[in-house]
C-alpha positions as CSV (number, residue, x, y, z in Angstrom):
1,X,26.8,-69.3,3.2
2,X,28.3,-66.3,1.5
3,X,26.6,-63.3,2.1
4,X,27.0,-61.5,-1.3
5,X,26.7,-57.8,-2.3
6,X,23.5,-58.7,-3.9
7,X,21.9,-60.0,-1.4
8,X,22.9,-57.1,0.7
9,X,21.1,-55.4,-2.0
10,X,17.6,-57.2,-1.9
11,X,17.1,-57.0,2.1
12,X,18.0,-53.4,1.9
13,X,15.6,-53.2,-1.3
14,X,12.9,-55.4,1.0
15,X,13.6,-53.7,4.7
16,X,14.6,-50.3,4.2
17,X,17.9,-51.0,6.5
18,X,21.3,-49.7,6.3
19,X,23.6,-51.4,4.3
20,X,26.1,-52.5,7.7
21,X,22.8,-53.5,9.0
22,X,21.4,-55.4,5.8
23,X,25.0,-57.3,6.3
24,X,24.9,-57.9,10.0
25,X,21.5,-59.5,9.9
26,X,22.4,-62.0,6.8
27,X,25.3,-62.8,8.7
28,X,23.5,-63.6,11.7
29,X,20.8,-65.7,10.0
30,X,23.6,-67.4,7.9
31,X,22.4,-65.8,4.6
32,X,18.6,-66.4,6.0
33,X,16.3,-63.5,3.4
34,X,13.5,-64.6,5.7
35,X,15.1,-64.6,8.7
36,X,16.8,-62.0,8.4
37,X,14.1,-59.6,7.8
38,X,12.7,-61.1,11.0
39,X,16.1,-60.1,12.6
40,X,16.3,-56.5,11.2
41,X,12.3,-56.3,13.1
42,X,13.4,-57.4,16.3
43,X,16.0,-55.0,16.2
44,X,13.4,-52.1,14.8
45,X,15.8,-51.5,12.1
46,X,13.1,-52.4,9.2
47,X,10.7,-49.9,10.0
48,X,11.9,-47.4,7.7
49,X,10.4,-49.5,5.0
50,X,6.8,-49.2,6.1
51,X,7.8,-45.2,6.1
52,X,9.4,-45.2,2.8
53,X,6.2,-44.3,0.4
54,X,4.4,-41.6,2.2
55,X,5.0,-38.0,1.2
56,X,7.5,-36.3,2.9
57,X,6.9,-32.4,1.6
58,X,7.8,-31.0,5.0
59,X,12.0,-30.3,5.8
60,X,14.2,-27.5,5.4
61,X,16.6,-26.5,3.4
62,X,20.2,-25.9,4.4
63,X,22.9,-23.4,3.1
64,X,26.7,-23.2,3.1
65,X,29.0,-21.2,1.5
66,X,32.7,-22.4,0.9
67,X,35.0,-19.7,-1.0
68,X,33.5,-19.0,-4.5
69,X,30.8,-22.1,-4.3
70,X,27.5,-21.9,-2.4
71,X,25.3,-24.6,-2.3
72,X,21.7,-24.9,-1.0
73,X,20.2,-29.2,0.2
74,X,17.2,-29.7,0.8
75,X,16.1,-32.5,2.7
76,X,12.4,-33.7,3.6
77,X,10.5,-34.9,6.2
78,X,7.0,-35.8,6.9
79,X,5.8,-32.9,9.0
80,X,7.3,-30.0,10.3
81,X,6.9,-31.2,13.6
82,X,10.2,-33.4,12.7
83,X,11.7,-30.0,10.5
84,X,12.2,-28.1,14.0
85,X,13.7,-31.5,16.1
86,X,17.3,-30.9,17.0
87,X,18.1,-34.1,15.9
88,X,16.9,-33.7,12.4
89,X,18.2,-30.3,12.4
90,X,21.9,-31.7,13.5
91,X,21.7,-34.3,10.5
92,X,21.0,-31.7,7.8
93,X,23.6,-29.7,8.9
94,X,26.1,-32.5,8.8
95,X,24.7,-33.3,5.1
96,X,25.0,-29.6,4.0
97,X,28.9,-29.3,5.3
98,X,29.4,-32.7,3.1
99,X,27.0,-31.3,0.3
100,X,29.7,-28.5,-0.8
101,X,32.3,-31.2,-2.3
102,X,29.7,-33.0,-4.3
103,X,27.8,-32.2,-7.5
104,X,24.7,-34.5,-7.2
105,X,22.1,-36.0,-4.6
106,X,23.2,-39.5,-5.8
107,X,27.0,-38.7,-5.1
108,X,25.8,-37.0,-1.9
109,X,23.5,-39.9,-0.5
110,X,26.6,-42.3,-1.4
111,X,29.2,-40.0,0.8
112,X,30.7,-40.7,3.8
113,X,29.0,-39.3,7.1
114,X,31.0,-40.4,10.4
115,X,31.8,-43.6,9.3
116,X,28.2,-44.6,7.0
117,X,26.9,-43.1,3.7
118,X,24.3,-40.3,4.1
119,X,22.0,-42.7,2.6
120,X,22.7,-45.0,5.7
121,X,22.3,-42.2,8.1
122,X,18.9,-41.1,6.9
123,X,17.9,-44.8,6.7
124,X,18.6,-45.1,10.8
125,X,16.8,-41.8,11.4
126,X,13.8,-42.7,9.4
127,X,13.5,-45.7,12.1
128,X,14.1,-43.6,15.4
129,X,12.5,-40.6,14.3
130,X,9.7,-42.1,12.7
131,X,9.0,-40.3,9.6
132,X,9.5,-40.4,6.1
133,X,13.0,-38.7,5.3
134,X,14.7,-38.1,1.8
135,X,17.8,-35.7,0.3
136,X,15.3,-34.3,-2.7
137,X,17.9,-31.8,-4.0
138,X,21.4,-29.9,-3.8
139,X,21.7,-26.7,-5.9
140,X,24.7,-25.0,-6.7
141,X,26.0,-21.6,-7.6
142,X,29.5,-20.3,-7.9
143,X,31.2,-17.3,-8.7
144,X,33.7,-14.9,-7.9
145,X,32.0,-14.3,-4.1
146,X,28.6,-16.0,-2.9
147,X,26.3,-15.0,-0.4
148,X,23.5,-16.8,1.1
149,X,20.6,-16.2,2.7
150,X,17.7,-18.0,4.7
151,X,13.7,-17.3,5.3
152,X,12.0,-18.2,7.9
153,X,15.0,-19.9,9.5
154,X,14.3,-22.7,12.2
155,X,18.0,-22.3,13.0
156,X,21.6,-20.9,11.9
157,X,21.9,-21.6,8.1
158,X,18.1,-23.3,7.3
159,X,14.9,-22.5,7.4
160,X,12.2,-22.9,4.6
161,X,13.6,-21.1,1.6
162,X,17.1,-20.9,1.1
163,X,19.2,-18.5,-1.3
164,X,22.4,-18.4,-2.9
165,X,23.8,-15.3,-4.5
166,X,26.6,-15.1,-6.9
167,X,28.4,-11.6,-7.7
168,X,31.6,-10.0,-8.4
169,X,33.1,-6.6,-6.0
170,X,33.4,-6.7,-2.9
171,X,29.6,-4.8,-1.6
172,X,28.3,-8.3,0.2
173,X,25.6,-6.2,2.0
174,X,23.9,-5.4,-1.0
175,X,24.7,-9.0,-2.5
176,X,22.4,-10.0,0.6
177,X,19.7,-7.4,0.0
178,X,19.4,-9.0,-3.5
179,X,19.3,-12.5,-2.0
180,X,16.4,-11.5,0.4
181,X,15.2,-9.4,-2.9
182,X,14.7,-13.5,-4.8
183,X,13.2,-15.2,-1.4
184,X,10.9,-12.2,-1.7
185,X,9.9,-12.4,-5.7
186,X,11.0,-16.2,-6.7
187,X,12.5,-14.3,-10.3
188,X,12.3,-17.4,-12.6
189,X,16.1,-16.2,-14.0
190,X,19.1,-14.0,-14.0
191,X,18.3,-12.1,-17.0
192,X,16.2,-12.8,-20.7
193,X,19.4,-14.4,-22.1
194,X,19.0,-17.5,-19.1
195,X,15.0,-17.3,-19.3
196,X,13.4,-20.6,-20.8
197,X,12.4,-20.0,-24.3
198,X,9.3,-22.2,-23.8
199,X,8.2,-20.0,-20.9
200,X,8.6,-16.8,-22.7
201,X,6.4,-18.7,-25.8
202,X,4.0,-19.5,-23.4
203,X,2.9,-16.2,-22.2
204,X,3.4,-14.7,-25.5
205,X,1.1,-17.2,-27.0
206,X,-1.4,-16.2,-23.7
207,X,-1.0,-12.7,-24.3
208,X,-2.0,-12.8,-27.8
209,X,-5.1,-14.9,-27.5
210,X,-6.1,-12.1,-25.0
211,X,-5.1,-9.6,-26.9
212,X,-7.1,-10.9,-30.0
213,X,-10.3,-10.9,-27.5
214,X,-9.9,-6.6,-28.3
215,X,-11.3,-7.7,-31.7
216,X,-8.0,-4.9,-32.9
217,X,-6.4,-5.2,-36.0
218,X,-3.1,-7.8,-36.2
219,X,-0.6,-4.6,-36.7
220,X,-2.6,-3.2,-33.2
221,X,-1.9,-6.1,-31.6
222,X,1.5,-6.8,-32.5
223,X,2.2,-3.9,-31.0
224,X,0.3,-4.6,-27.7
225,X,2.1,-8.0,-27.4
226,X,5.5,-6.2,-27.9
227,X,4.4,-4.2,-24.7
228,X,2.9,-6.5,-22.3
229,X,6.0,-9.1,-23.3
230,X,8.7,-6.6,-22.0
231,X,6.4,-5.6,-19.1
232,X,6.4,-9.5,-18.7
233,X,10.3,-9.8,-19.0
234,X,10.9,-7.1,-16.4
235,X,8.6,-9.0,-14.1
236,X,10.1,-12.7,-13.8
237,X,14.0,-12.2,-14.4
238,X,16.0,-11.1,-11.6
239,X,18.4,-7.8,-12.9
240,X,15.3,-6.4,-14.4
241,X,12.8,-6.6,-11.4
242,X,11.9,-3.6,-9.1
243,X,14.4,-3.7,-5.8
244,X,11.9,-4.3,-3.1
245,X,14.7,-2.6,-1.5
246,X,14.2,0.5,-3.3
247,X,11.9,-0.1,-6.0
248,X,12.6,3.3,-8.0
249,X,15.8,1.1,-9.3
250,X,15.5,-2.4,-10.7
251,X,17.8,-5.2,-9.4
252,X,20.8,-4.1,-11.4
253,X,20.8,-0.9,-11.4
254,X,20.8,-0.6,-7.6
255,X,23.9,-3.7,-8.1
256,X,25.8,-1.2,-10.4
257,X,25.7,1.5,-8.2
258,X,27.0,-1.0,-5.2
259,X,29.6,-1.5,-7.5
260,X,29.2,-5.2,-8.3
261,X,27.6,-7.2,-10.9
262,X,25.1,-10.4,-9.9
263,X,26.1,-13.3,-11.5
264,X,24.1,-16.0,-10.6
265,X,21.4,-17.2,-8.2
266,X,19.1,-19.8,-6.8
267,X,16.1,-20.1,-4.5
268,X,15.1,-23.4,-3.1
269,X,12.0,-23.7,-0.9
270,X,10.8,-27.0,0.8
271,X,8.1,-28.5,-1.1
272,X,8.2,-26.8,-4.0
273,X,6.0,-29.0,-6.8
274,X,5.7,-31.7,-4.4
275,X,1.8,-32.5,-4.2
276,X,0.7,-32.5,-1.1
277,X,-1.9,-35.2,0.1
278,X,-4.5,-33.7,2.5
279,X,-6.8,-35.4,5.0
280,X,-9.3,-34.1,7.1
281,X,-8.7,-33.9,10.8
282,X,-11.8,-36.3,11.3
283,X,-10.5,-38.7,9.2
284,X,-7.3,-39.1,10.8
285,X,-8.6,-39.3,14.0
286,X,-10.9,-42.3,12.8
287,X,-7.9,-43.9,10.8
288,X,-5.4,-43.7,14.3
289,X,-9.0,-44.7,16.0
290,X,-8.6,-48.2,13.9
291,X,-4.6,-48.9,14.4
């Protein structure tokens, strides 16, 4: 029987298996669906399957910096248990180095990675590891230089947060202290120009409903909103922020006086927005209790 792309498709849709595996096992069971899921088990190459819907909000994310571009991946796992295995560890830094020539997790999962897509690769560690695994984003920044930065690092170039930093001179060390300055105070932009118009209509719209509380006339309070709005602004976006390096300056002042202008930026933390589902310690016990 020929063993057709799309069938390729539906026992790697059914099984969770690499694609060359999906292949091997239709071949072997002479285009078999049945059998060769059967196959794929024997093998323990369908377990990643059974892993594939539970919430993987643990990982790290990894940074590299090529020329001009930085990017920052971050990549998933169920617990951090897994996050600090040398193994795991190895296989994001392998997906970071191939992260900087792509634009996209889609492009990313469908590049090459020693001879199998990275899609492939996390497939084969979900079954040997065990857990859960997913590439949940790439962020990039470039400019004229880049510098990185990593918190809480579980080794050379990720940890939990990671930061890129894009700038234009030549002071990298102060570049740096602004990157640790964004793990630090998560700045939700570069400056008001980048900001989100929604967010800035949402606080105003907050601000004035608390302001109107005061029982103060409309002009009054115009003029309070005008207030707490650029205390607000100088708050969430980056160049306005107090250094935590030196907080008598904000962000870019203390980058002017460096002699070099930020340009860009972007903080990515493991987990971020991803809702986590918590069980009681008793619970668990009685769940692993009953197989």
């Amino acid at each position: 029987m020929a063993i057709t792309a799309a069938l390729v498709k539906e026992l790697r849709d059914k099984t969770g298996a690499g694609m060359m595996d999906a292949k091997k096992a239709l071949v072997e069971t002479d285009g078999d669906m049945e059998a060769a899921v059967d196959w794929l088990r024997t093998k323990g190459l369908a377990k990643a399957a059974k892993k594939s819907g539970r919430t993987a909000a643990e990982g790290l994310v990894a940074v590299q910096v090529d020329g001009g571009t930085g990017v920052a991946v971050e990549v998933n796992s169920e617990t951090d248990f897994v996050a600090r295995n040398a193994e795991f560890q190895e296989m994001v830094a392998s997906i970071a180095d191939i992260a900087t020539g792509v634009d996209s997790v889609e492009a990313l999962l469908a590049a090459d990675m020693g001879g199998k897509s990275v899609q492939d690769t996390l497939t084969d560690k979900v079954a040997t590891i065990g857990e859960n695994m997913s590439v949940r984003r790439i962020v990039k920044v470039t400019g004229q230089n880049v510098v990185s930065y990593v918190h809480n690092a579980a080794t050379t170039g990720m940890g939990q947060i990671g930061v890129l930093v894009a700038f234009t001179g030549d002071d990298a060390a102060t570049a740096r202290q602004v990157a640790m300055h964004v793990a630090a105070t998560s700045p939700a932009s570069l400056n008001e120009a980048d900001l989100d118009p929604s967010v800035v209509e949402k606080e105003r719209a907050v601000q004035m409903d608390i302001a109107r509380e005061s029982g103060k006339p409309e002009a009054v309070i115009e003029k309070m909103i005008e207030g707490r709005m650029k205390k607000f602004l100088s708050e969430v976006t980056l160049l306005n922020q107090q250094f935590v390096v030196n907080p008598d300056v904000t962000v870019g002042a203390a980058a002017k006086e460096a002699g070099i202008e930020i340009t860009g930026f972007a903080r990515v933390e493991v987990g971020e927005g991803i809702e986590k589902v918590e069980e009681d310690f008793a619970a668990e016990v009685a769940k692993a209790a009953q197989g």
